[in-house]
Structures are given as structure tokens and as C-alpha cells.
Backbone bond lengths (Angstrom), bond angles and torsions (degrees), N, CA, C in turn:
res aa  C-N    CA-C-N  psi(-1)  N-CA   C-N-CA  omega(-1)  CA-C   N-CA-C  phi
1 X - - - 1.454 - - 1.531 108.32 -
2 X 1.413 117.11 122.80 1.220 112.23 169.45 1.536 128.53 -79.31
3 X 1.622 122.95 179.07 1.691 99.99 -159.98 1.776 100.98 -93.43
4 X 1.399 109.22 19.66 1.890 114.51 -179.69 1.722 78.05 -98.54
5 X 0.624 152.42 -6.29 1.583 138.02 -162.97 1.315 99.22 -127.82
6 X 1.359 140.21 -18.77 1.621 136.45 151.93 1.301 101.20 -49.29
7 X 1.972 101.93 152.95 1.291 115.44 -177.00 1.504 108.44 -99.31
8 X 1.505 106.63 82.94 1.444 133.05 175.45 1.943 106.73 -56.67
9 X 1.190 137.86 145.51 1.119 139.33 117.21 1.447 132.02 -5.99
10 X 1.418 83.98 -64.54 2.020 86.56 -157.71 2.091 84.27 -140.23
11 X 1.063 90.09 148.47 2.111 84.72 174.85 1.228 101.70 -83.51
12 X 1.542 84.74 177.85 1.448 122.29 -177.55 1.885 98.24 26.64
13 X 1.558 89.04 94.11 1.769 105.51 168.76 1.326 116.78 -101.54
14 X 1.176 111.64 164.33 1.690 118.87 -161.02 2.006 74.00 -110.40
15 X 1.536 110.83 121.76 1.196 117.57 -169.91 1.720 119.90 -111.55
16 X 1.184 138.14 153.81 1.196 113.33 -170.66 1.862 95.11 -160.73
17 X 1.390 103.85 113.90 1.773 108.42 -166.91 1.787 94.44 -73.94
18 X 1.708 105.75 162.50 1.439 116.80 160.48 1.577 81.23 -161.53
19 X 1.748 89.34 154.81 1.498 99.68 164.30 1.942 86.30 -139.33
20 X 1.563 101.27 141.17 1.490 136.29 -141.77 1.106 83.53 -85.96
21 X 1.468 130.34 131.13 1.507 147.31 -152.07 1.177 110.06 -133.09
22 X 1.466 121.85 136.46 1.898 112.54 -170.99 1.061 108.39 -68.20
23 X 1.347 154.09 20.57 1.736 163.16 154.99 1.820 102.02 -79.69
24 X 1.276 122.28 -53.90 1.400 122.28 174.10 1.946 109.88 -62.82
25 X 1.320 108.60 -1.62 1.564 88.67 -173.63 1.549 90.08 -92.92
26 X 1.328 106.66 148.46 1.747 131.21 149.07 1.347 125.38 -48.28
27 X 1.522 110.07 176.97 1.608 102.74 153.70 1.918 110.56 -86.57
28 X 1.281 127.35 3.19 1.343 121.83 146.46 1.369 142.51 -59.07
29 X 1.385 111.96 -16.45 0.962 141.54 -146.79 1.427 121.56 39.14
30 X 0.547 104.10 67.45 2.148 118.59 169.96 1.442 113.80 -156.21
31 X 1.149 115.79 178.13 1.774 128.79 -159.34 1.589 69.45 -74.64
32 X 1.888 97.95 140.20 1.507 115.29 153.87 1.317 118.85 -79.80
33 X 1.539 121.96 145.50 1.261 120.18 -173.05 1.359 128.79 -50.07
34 X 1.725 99.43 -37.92 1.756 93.54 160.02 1.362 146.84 -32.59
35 X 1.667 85.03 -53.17 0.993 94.98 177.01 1.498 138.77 -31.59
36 X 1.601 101.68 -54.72 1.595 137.31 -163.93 1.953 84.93 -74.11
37 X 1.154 118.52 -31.88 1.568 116.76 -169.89 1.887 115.20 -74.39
38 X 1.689 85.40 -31.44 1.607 95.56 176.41 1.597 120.93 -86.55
39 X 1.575 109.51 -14.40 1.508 122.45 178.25 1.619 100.79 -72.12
40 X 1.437 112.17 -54.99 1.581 113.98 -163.77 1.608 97.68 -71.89
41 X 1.648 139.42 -23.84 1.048 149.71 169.25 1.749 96.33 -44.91
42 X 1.261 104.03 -72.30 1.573 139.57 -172.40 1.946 100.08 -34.61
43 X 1.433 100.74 -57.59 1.553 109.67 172.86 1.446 139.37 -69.64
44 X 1.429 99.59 -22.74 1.273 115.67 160.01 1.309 130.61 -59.57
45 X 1.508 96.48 -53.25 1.306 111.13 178.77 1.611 128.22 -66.50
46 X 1.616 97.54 -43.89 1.496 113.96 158.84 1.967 127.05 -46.53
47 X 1.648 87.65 -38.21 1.590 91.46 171.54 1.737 118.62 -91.23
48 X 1.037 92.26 -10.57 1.635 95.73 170.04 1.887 107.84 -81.24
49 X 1.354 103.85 -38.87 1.501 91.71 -177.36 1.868 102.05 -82.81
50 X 1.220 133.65 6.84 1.337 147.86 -173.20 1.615 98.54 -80.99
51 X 1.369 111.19 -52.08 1.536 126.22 174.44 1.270 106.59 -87.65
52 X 1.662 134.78 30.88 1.415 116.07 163.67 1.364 104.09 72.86
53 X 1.091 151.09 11.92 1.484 136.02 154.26 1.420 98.00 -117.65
54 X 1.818 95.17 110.12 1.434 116.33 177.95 1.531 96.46 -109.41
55 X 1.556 114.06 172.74 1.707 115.90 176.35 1.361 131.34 -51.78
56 X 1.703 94.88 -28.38 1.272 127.53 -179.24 1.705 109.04 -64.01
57 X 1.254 106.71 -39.86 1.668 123.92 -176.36 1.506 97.37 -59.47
58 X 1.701 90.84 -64.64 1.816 83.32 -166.86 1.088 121.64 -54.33
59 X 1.900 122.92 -57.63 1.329 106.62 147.87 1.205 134.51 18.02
60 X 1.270 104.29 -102.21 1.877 123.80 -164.51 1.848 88.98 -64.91
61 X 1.444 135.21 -21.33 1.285 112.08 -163.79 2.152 91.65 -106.56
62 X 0.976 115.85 -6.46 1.358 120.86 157.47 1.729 82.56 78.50
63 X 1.278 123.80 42.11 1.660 135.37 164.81 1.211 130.98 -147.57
64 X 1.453 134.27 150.31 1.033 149.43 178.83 1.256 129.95 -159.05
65 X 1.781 119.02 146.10 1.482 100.92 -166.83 1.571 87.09 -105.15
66 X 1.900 94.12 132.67 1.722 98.68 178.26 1.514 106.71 -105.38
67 X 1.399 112.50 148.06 1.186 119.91 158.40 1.560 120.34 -33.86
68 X 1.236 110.35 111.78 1.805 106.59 176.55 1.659 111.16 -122.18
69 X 1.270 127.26 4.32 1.668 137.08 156.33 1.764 98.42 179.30
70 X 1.245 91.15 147.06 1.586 127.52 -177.90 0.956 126.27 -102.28
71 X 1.415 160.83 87.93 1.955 132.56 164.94 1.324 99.23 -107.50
72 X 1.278 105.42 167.37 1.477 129.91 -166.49 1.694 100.72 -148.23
73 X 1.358 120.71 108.33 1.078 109.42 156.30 1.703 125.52 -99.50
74 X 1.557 132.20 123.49 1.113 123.21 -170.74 1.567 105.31 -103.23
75 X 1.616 92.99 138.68 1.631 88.40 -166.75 1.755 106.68 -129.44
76 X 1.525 101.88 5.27 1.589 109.15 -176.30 1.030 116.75 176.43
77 X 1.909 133.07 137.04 1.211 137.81 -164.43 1.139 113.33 -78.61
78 X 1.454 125.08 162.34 1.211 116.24 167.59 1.701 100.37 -147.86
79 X 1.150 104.97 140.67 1.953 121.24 -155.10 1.836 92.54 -98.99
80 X 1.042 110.52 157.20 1.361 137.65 152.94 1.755 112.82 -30.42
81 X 1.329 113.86 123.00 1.932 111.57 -153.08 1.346 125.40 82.06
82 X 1.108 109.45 -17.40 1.548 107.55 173.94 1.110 119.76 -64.58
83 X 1.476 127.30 135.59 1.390 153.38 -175.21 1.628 93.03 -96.91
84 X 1.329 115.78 122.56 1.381 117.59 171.48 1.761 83.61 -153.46
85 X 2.008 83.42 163.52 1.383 118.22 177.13 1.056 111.49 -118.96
86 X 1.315 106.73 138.99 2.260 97.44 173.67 1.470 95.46 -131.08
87 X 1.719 113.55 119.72 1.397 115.07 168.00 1.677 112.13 -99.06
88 X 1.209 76.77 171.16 1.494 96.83 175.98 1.315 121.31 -136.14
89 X 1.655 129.26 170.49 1.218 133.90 -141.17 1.767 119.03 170.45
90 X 1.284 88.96 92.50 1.827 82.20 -172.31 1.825 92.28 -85.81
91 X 1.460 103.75 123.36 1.528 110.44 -169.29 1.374 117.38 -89.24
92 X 1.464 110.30 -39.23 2.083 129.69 162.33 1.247 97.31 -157.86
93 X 1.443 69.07 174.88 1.595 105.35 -169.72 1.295 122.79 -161.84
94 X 1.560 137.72 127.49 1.178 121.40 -176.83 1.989 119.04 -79.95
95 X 0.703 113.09 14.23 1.931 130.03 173.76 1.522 114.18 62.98
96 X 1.498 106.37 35.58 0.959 116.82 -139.50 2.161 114.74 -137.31
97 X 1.356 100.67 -78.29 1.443 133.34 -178.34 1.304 119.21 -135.47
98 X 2.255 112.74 -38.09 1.516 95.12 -161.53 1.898 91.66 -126.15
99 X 1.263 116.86 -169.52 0.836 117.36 -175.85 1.721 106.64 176.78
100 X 1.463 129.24 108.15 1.154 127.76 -160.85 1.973 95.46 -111.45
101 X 1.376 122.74 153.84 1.035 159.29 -130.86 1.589 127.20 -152.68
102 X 1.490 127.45 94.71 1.649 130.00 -158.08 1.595 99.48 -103.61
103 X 0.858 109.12 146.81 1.802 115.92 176.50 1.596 123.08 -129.06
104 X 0.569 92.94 122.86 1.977 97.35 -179.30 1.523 116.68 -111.51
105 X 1.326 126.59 107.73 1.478 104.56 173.90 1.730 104.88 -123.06
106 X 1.559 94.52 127.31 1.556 115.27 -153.80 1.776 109.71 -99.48
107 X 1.060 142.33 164.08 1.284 165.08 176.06 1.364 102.64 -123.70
108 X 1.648 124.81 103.68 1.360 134.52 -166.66 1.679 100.13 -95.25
109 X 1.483 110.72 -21.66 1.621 108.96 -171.09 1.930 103.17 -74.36
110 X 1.335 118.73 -25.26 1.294 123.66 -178.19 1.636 107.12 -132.34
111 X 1.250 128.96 -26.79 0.947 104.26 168.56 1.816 112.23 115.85
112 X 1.243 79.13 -5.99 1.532 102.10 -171.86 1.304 113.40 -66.60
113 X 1.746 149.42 137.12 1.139 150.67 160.28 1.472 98.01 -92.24
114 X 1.605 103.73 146.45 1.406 118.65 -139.93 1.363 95.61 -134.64
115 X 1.313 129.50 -17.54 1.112 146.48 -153.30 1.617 132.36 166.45
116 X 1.318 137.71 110.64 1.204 154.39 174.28 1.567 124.59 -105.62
117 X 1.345 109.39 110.14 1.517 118.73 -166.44 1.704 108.97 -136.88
118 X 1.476 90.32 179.18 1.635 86.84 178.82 2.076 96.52 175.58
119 X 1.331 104.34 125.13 1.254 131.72 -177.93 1.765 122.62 -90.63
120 X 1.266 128.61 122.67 1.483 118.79 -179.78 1.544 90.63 -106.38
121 X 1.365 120.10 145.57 1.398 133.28 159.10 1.436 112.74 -100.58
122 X 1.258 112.45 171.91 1.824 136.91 157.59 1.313 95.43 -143.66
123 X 1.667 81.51 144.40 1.502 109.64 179.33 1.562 94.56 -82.42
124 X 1.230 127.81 146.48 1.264 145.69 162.18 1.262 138.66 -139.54
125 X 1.558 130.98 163.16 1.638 129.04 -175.66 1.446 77.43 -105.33
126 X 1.301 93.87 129.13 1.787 120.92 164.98 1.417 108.97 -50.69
127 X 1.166 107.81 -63.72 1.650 123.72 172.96 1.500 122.69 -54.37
128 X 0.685 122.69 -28.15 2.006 132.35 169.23 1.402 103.46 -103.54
129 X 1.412 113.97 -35.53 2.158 96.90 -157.97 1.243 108.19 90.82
130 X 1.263 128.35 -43.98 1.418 118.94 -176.42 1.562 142.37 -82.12
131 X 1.250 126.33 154.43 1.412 135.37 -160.80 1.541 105.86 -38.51
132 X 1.309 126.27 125.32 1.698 118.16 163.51 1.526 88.49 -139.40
133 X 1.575 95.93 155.49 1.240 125.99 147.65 1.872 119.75 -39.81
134 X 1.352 116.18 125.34 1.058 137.76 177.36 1.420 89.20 -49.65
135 X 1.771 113.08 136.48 1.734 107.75 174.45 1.901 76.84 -92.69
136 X 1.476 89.41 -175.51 1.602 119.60 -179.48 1.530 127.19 -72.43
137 X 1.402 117.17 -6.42 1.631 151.71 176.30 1.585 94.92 -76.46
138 X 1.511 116.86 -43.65 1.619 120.47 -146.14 1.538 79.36 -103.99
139 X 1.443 129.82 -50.73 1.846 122.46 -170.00 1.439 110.92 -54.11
140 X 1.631 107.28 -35.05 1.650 118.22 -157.24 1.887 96.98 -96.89
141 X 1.606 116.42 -4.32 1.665 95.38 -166.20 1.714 78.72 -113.06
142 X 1.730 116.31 -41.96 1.547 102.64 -159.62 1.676 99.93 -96.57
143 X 1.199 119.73 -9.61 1.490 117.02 167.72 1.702 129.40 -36.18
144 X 1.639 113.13 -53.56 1.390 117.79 -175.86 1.404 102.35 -80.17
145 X 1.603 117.25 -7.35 1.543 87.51 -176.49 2.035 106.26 -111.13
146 X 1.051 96.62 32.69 1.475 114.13 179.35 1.112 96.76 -96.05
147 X 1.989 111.60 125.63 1.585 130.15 -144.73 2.208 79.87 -86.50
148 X 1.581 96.39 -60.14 1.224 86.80 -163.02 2.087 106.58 -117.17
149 X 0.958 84.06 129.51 1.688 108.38 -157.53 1.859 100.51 -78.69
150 X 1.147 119.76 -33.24 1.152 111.56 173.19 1.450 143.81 -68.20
């Protein structure tokens, strides 16, 4: 099964494989929740450097979009060998300052969603911390992949 034929959320996801490593298990034995927090971290970041905003960008553009609230909903374990996918999905955005973020992390052997999340950013000056306006690097790289534009 290819990952256009997984039962995605939202289409065309910015996708990113792991298979579940005996370091991610708990004393439950299943993937620790972190884990699942550092994968959708992992995808974000991957799809941001996908659109040309690498660390290096923000850097030199003295911006970055920071995490400003998180949820994670966990809806199923996943053991040691597991083949999972974690997509991503910048869903809106005001074109502006904010820009919110959906996460899916999937089980391709059944089909199973494993996890449902979703991230809000602020635009910020690296150098202060504080709120700025998106420069024109961030409208023109994370713009086309914003699900809903309005």
C-alpha cells in the first residue's frame, strides 16, 4: 500500500518513516509518549526544511516559528518493530504571525492511527523572543503548503 492510499486526515502529507526501536519502549512496554512528541517535532521540522526554511534560514532571517501550544491525542500503542509514519500538515494560518499544524502518526501494517496531534506556532525574532511578522521567505516557502488559505 502506498502512503496516497493510507487513511490520511487531510491529503497530500509531508511523511516521515520510523520503525519503533527498543530505546522508545517504557516500563509498559510500548513506545513512550515522548517519543510520539519528538517524531511529530521530527516532521515538522523536516517539512519546514522541505519548503526551504532550514535553521540556517531562520538564522540569517533573525526568525522562527516557535511552538506556542501543543496537544497530542494518543489513541494506540505501538511495540518495538513497528513500522510507523508520522505526517504532517500545516492546516492555517493567519499570513501573518501564527500558523497552526495537524499530525497523524499511522500504522501502515493495519492501518491503524496511533496518534492525533496538532501544533500552534508564533512567528518570532530569534534575538528578542518576541512576536514579529512573518518576513516574505516564510509567506513564499510555508504559504503553498497551507491546507486552508482563508
Amino acid at each position: 500500500m502506498s502512503n496516497a492510499d493510507l487513511p490520511w486526515d487531510h491529503p497530500d502529507p509531508f511523511v516521515v518513516s520510523h520503525t519503533v526501536s527498543p530505546d522508545d519502549i517504557d516500563g509498559l512496554q510500548h513506545t513512550n509518549n515522548t517519543v510520539y512528541v519528538k517524531w511529530c517535532e521530527q516532521a515538522a521540522w523536516g517539512h519546514s526544511v522541505s519548503l526551504g526554511l532550514d535553521l540556517d534560514s531562520y538564522r540569517r532571517l533573525d526568525r522562527a516559528m516557535a511552538i506556542t501550544r501543543a496537544e497530542y491525542n494518543y489513541l494506540q500503542a505501538s511495540r518495538a518493530g513497528d513500522e510507523l509514519l508520522t505526517a504532517t500538515w500545516i492546516v492555517s494560518w493567519d499570513g501573518r504571525v501564527t500558523m497552526q499544524r495537524r499530525f497523524q502518526i499511522l500504522r501502515p501494517a493495519d492501518g491503524a492511527t496511533l496518534l492525533r496531534g496538532g501544533m500552534q506556532f508564533a512567528c518570532i525574532e530569534i534575538s528578542s523572543g518576541r512576536p514579529r511578522r512573518m518576513p516574505a521567505e516564510f509567506i513564499e516557502g510555508y504559504g503553498p503548503a497551507v491546507l486552508d488559505r482563508t
